[in-house]
C-alpha positions in Angstrom: 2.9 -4.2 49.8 4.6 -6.2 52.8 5.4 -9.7 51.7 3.1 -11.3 54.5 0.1 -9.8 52.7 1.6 -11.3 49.1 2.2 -14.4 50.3 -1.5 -14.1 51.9 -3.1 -13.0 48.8 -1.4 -15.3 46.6 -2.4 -18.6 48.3 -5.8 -16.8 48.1 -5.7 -16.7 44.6 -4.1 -20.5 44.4 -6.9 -21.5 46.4 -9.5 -20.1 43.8 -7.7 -21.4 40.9 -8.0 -25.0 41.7 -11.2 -24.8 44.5 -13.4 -27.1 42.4 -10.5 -29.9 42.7 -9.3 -29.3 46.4 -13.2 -29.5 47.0 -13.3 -33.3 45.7 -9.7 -34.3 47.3 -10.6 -33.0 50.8 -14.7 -34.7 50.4 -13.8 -38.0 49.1 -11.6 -39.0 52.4 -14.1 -37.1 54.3 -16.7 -38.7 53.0 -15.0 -42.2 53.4 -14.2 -41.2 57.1 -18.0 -40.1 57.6 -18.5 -43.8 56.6 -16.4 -45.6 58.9 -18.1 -43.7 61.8 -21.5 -44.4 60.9 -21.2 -47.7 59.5 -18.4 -49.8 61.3 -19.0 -51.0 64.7 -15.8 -51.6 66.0 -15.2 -54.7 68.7 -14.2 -53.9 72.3 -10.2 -53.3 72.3 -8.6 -54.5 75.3 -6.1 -52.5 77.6 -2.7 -54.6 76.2 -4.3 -54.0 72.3 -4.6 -50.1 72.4 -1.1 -50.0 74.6 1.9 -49.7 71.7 3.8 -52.5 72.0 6.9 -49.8 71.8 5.7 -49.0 75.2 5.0 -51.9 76.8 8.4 -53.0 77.7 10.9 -51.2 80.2 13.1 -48.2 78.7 15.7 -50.6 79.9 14.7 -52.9 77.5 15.7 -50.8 74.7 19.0 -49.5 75.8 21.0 -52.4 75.6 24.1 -52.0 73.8 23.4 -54.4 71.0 20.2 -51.7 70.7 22.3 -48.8 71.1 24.8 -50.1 68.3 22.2 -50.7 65.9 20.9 -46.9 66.4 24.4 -45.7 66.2 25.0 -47.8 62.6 21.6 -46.5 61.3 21.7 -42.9 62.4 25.2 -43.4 60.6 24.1 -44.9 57.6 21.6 -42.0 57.4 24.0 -39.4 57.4 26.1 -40.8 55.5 23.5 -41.2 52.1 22.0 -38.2 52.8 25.7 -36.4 52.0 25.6 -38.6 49.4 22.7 -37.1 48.1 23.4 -33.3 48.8 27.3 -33.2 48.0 27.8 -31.1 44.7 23.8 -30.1 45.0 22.1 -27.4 42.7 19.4 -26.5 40.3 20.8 -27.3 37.4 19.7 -31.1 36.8 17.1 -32.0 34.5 13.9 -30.6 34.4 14.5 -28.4 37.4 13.2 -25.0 35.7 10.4 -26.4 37.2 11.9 -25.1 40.2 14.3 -22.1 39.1 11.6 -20.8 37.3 8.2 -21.0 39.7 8.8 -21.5 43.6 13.0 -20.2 43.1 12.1 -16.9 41.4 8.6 -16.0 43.7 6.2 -17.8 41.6 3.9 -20.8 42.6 4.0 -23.8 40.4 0.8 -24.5 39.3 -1.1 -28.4 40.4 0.1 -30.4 37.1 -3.5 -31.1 35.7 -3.0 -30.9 31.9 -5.7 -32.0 29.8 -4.3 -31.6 26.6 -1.8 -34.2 27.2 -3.4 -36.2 29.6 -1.7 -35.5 32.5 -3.0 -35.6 35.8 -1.1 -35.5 39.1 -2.4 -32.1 41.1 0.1 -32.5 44.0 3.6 -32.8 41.8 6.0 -30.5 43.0 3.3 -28.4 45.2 5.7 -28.9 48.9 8.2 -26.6 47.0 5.8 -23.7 47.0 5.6 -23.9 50.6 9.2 -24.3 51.1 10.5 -21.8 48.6 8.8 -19.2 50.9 10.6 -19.9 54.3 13.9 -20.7 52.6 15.3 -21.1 48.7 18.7 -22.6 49.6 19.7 -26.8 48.3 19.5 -28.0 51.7 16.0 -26.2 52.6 14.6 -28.0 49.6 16.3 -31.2 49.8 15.3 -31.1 53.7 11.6 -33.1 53.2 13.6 -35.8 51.2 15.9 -36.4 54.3 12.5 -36.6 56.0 10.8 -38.9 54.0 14.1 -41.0 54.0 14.2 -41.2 57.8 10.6 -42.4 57.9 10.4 -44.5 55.6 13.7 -46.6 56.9 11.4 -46.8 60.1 8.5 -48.2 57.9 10.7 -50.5 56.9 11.9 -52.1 60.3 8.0 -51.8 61.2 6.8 -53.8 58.9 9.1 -56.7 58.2 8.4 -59.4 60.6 11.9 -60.6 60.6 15.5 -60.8 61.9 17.5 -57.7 62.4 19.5 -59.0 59.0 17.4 -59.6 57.1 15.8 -56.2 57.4 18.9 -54.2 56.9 19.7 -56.1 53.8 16.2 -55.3 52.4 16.5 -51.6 53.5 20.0 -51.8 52.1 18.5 -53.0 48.3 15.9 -50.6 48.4 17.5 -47.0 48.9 20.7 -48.3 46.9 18.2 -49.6 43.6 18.9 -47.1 40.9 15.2 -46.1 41.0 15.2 -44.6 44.7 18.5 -42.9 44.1 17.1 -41.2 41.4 14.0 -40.1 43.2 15.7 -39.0 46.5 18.5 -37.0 44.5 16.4 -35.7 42.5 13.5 -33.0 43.5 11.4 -33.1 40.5 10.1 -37.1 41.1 6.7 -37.4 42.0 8.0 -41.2 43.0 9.4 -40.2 46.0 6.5 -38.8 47.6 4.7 -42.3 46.1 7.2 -44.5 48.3 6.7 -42.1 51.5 3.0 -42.4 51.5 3.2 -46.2 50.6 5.0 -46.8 53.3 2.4 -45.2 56.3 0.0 -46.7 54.1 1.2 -49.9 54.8 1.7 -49.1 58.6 -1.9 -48.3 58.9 -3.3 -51.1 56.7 -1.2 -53.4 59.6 -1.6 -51.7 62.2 -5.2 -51.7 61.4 -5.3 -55.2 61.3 -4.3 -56.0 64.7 -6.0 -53.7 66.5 -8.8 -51.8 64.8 -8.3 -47.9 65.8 -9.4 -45.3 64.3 -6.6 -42.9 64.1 -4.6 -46.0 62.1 -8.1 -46.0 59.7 -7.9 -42.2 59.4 -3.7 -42.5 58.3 -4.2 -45.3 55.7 -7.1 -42.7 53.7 -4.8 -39.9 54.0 -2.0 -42.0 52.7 -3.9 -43.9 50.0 -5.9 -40.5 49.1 -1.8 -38.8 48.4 -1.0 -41.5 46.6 -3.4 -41.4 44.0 -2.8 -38.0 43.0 1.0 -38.0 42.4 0.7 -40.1 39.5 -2.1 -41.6 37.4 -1.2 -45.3 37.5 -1.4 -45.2 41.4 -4.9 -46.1 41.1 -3.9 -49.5 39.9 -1.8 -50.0 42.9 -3.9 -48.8 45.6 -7.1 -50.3 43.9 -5.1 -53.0 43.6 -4.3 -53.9 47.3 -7.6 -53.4 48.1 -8.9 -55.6 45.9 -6.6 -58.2 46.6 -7.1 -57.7 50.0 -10.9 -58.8 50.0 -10.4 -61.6 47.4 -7.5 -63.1 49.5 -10.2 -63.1 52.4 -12.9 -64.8 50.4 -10.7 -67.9 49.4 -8.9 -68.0 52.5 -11.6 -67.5 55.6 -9.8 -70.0 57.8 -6.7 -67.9 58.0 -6.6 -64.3 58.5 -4.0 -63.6 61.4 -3.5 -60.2 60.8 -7.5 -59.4 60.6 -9.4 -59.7 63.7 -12.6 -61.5 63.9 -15.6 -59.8 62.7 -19.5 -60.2 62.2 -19.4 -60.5 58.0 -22.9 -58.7 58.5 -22.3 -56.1 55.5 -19.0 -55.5 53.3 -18.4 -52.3 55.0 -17.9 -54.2 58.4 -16.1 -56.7 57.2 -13.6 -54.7 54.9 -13.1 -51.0 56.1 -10.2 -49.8 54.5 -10.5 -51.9 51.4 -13.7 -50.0 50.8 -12.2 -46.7 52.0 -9.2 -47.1 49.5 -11.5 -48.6 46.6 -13.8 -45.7 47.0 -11.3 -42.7 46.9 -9.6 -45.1 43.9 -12.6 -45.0 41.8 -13.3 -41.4 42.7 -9.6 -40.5 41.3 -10.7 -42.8 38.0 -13.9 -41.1 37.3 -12.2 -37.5 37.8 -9.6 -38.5 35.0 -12.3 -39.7 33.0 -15.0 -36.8 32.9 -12.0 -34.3 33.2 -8.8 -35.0 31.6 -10.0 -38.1 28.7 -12.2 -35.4 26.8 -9.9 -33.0 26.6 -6.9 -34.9 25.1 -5.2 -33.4 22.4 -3.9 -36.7 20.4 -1.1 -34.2 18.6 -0.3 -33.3 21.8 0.9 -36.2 23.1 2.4 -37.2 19.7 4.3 -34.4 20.0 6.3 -35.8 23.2 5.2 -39.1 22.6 8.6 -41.8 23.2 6.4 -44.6 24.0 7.4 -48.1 22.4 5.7 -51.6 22.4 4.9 -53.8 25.0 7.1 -56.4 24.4 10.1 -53.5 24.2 9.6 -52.4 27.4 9.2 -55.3 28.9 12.4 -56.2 27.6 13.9 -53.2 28.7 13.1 -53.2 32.3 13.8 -57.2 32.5 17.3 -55.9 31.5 18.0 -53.2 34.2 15.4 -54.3 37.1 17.0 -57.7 38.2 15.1 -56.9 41.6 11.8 -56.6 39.9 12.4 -59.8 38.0 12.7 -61.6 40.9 10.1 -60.4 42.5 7.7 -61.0 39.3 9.0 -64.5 38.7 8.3 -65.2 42.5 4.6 -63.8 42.4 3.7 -65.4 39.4 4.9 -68.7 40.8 3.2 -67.9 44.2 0.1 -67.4 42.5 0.7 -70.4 40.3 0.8 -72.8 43.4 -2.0 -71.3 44.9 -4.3 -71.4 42.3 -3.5 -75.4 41.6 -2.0 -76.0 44.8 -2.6 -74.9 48.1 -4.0 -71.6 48.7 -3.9 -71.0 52.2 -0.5 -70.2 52.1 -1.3 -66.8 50.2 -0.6 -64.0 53.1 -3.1 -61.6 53.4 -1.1 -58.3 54.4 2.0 -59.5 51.9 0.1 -60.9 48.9 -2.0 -58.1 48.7 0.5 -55.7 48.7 2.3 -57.3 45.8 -1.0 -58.1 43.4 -0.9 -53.9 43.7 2.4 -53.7 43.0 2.6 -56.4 39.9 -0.6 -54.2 38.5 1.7 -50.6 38.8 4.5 -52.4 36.6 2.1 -53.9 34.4 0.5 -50.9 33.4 4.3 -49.3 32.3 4.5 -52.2 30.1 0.9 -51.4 28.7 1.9 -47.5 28.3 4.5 -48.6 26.5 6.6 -45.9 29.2 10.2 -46.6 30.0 12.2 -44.7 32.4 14.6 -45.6 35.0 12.8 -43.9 37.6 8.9 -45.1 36.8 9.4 -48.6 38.5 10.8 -46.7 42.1 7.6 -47.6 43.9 7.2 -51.3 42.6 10.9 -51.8 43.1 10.7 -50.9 46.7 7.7 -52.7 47.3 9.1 -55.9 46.0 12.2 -55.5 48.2 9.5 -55.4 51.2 8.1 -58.4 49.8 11.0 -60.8 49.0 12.4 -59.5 52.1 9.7 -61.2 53.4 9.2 -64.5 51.3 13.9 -64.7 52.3 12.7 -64.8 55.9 10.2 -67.4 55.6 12.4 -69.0 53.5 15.1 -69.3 55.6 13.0 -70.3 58.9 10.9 -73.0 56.8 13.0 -76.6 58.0 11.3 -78.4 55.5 13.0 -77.2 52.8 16.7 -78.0 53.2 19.5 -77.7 55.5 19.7 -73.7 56.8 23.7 -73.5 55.4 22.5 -73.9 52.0 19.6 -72.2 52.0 21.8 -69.1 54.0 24.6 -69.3 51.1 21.7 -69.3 48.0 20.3 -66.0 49.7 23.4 -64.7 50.2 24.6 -65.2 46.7 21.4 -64.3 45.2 21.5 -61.1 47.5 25.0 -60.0 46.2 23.9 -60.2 42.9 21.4 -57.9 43.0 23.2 -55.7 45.3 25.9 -55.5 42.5 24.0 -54.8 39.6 22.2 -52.1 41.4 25.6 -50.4 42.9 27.1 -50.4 38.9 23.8 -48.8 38.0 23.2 -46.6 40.9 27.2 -45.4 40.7 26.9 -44.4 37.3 24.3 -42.2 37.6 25.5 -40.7 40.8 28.8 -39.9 39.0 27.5 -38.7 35.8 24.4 -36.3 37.8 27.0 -35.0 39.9 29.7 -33.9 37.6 27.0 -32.8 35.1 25.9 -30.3 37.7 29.5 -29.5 39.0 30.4 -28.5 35.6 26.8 -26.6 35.2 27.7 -24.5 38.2 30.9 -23.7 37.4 29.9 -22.2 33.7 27.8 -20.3 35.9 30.6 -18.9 38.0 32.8 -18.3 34.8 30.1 -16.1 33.4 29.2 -14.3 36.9 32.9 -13.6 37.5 33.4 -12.0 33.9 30.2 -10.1 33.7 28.1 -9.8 35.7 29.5 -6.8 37.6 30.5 -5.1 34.0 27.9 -2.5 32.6 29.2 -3.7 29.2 27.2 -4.9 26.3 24.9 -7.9 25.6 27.0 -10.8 25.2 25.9 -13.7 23.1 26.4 -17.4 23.9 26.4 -19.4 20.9 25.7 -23.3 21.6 27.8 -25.8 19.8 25.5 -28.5 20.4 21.8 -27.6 20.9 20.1 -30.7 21.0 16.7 -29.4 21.8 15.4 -26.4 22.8 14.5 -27.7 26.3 18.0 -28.3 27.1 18.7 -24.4 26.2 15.9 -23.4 28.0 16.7 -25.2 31.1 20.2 -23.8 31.2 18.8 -20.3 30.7 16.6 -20.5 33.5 19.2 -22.0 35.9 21.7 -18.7 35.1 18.6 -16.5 35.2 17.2 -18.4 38.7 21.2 -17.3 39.4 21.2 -13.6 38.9 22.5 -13.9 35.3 20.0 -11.5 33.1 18.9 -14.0 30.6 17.1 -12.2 27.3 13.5 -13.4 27.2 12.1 -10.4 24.7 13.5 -9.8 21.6 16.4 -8.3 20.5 15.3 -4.7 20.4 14.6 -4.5 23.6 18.2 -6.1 25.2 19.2 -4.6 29.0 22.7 -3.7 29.7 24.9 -7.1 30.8 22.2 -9.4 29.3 23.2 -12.3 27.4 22.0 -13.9 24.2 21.3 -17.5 23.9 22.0 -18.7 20.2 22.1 -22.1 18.1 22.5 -23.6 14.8 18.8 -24.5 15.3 15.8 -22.1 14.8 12.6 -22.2 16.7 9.3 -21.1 16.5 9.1 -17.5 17.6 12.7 -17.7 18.9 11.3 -19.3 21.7 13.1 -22.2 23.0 10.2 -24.1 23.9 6.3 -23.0 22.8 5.3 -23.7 26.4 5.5 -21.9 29.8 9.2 -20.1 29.5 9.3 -16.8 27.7 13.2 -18.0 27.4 14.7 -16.5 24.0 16.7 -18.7 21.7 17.8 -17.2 18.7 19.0 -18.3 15.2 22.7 -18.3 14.4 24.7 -19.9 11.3 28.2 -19.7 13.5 29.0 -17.4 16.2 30.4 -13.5 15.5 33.9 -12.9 16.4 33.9 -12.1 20.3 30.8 -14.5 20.5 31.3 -17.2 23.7 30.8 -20.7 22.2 29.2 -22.3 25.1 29.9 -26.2 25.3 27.9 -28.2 27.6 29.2 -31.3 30.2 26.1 -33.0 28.1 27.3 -32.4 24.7 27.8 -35.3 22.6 31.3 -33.2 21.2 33.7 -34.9 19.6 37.8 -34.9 19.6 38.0 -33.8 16.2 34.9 -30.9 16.3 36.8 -29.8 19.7 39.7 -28.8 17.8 37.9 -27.2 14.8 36.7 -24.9 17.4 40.1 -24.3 19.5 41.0 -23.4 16.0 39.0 -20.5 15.2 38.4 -19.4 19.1 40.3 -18.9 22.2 40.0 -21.0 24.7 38.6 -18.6 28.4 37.0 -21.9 30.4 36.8 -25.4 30.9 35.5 -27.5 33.2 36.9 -31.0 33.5 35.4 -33.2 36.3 38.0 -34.3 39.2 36.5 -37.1 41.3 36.7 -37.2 45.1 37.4 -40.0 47.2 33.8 -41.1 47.6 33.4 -40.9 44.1 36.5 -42.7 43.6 35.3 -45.6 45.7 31.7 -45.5 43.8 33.6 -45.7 40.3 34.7 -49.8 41.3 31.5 -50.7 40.4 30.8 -48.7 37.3 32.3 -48.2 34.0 33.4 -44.8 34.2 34.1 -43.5 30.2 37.4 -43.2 29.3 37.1 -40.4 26.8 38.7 -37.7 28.4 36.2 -35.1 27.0 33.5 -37.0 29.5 31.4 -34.3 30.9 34.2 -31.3 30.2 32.5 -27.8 29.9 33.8 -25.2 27.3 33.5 -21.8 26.7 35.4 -20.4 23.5 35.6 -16.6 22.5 35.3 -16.5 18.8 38.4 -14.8 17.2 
């Protein structure tokens, strides 16, 4: 069959397997459009409002050179964090059979709605099915992050009100927090997609504001509609804005310079897109409640469950999000003073935005979830925010003379910016040699075997912590041309290779769900067995040299930083241990 009418068949059959949700996704924005047609009587815009403001001004305008610097500088900066990003590149990080094993290898990922455990983001990981079929190289699928990345350092300038400084030094805390460098670098983090959709969400909202067209209404559903569905707590922060948004205009009518004036005939006049987003939020709750709650399998989740107090992880993300507890100590206290103070300073665009934003990190607190990645979102959005508290800050003359005031930012800024380059620099370092040393067991096995019609050989793994992490390796060898035995052993193709451990699992299957991976039960490895030791591997000195002892020595992989990473490693602790992320492979004698 000619691959056209594969592909063509197979998104027929996607189609069919999830029509009933696709139905609701693409009806509830419809729906809220429909709405805004019918019900919203939009005032007269004059000629200078529906002109863009980019276009108002002379091209000569633009091109001065303190304008033409800038560009230069950012289209710099660009290029250099998106090599930054892609340097040393593979599949072999965490949790990327998701990839080697669907959209890498032919097959579509499925939407990620599983009841069982309560899991409900349909459009995680679904732009690499598209993608995998024009092109499976690092860059191809890298290439919509650089995207994303490129916009959303637009959305930024956009929407800060401020001083050419004072947006580059919010831009600069937000893509260098540990949070976004995980979701950029990584492929696998539905965050990333979270922070892109935000961001135009927040464009519209303003843009909105100001001038009341339609195509700006039609960009914030979109974006507010792909939020929701790329993780289930997004419902809390879009719900949340909204919310916020018409509350803030309730106690505050006197001031609303970002809202033009309107009749207050009916709420759907009044508040468009805060009824657009609420609508499509509650829409996104009731689906999770009459589809996923009834069908959770408590054992399930207990299974995977590493969930801890709330006091725990509140403690643990006050510990490594100095950004976010800034930005929660300044809410709170914003919120304070209004409610006993003064409430007409409360911004409407800003203040909304962060009451979503405190409601996101709340509810990781309430799951009990930690991860350094979870709080990417409300990270970014609190840079946006105290980005935009520092420049009122800095331009309010009641408050002290503008020196002091310049050297508390400035102090205050290199502290955060230093905590999150040690954090950031560590993990850059430790993902980058971990999947350096991947690849190159990879190319030690390729080079040996793989061209041999010789027999199975077996790779016995020193250290199998879990069954995932052997699984994940398999598929990345498999996803690159290795044969990988995923049947059992009487049934074993000429070159294939064995994957055994200390541990024994259920079935000899490395992990009961999804993967037909083999992983098979071994006291110690046979003499000319390859003991396979991973960069992870918690190995010590000692154990190292019980193994040199009975084996022979055929690979190792030691990391050898480059300059870049030499220059990151100033502000991290890099281990001194000099097994830190070596690879092994031993023959057994």
């Amino acid at each position: 069959m000619p691959p056209l009418q594969e592909h063509i068949q197979a998104a027929f059959a996607y189609l069919r397997t999830y029509s009933s949700f696709l139905s609701i996704f693409i009806a509830t924005p419809a729906v809220a459009v429909a709405l805004f047609l019918i019900g919203v009587k939009r005032p007269a815009i004059s000629a200078r409002q529906q002109a863009s403001p980019l276009l108002n001004k002379p091209l000569a305008h633009y091109f001065t050179y303190k304008n033409i610097g800038l560009m230069l500088i950012g289209v710099l900066a660009f290029l250099a964090y998106s090599a930054a990003l892609l340097y040393k590149e593979d599949f072999a990080a965490y949790d990327n059979s998701q990839l080697t094993f669907y959209s890498l290898s032919g097959r579509s990922f499925g939407m990620p709605i599983w009841k069982e455990s309560g899991r409900f983001f349909p459009l995680g990981l679904q732009e690499y099915n598209l993608i995998g079929l024009f092109s499976k190289s690092v860059f191809a699928y890298h290439s919509l992050s650089l995207l994303q990345l490129a916009v959303i350092g637009v959305c930024v300038f956009l929407l800060l009100d401020t001083g050419v400084p004072i947006k580059i030094t919010t831009l600069s805390l937000a893509l260098l927090s540990p949070s976004f460098i995980i979701s950029f670098s990584g492929l696998i983090y539905p965050e990333r997609n979270i922070i892109f959709w935000v961001s135009l969400l927040l464009i519209a909202i303003k843009r909105f504001s100001q001038n009341q067209r339609f195509v700006w209404f039609v960009i914030a559903v979109i974006s507010a509609q792909s939020c929701l569905y790329y993780k289930e707590t997004m419902f809390l922060l879009v719900g949340g804005i909204a919310a916020a948004r018409i509350l803030i205009s309730i106690i505050k009518p006197s001031a609303q310079p970002d809202r033009p004036e309107t009749d207050g005939r009916n709420i759907l006049q009044r508040y468009p897109i805060e009824v657009a987003m609420l609508l499509l939020s509650a829409v996104f709750l009731l689906l999770y409640t009459v589809e996923i709650l009834p069908n959770v399998d408590p054992s399930a989740i207990a299974r995977g469950d590493k969930r801890v107090s709330f006091l725990q992880a509140a403690s643990a993300y006050a510990a490594t999000h100095y950004l976010l507890d800034a930005f929660v100590v300044v809410f709170l206290a914003r919120l304070g003073y209004a409610a006993v103070r003064n409430r007409q300073h409360l911004n409407l665009f800003w203040d909304s935005a962060a009451t979503g934003t405190f409601l996101y990190a709340m509810s990781y607190l309430k799951l009990g979830m930690v991860s350094a990645y979870y709080m990417a979102p409300a990270n970014f959005l609190a840079c946006l925010y105290l980005g935009y508290l520092l420049s009122r800050f800095l331009a309010d003359r009641s408050t002290g003379r503008r020196s002091l005031k310049l050297a508390a930012a400035a102090i205050a800024v290199a502290m955060l910016l230093h905590q999150a380059l040690g954090q950031s620099a560590g993990y850059l370092l430790e993902r980058k040699n971990m999947i350096a040393g991947k690849a190159a067991l990879y190319s030690f096995l390729e080079n040996r075997y793989a061209h041999q019609g010789s027999a199975p050989e077996t790779l016995f793994f020193q250290h199998p912590s879990s069954g995932f992490r052997l699984m994940e390796f398999s598929s990345f060898l498999e996803y690159k041309g290795l044969n990988i035995l995923d049947d059992d052993r009487q049934q074993i193709p000429e070159t294939a290779f064995l994957v055994t451990s200390k541990t024994q699992f259920e079935a000899d299957l490395c992990v009961p769900y999804g993967r037909p991976y083999k992983c098979f039960y071994s006291q110690q490895p046979d003499s000319g067995d390859l003991i396979v030791i991973l960069p992870e591997d918690p190995i010590s000195k000692a154990e190292l040299e019980t193994v040199a002892a009975a084996s022979r020595l055929v690979f190792r992989y030691q990391p050898k930083l480059n300059l870049f990473e030499q220059a990151i490693a100033h502000f991290t602790d890099v281990p001194d241990s000099e097994l830190w992320l070596d690879a092994y492979v031993f023959e057994k004698r």
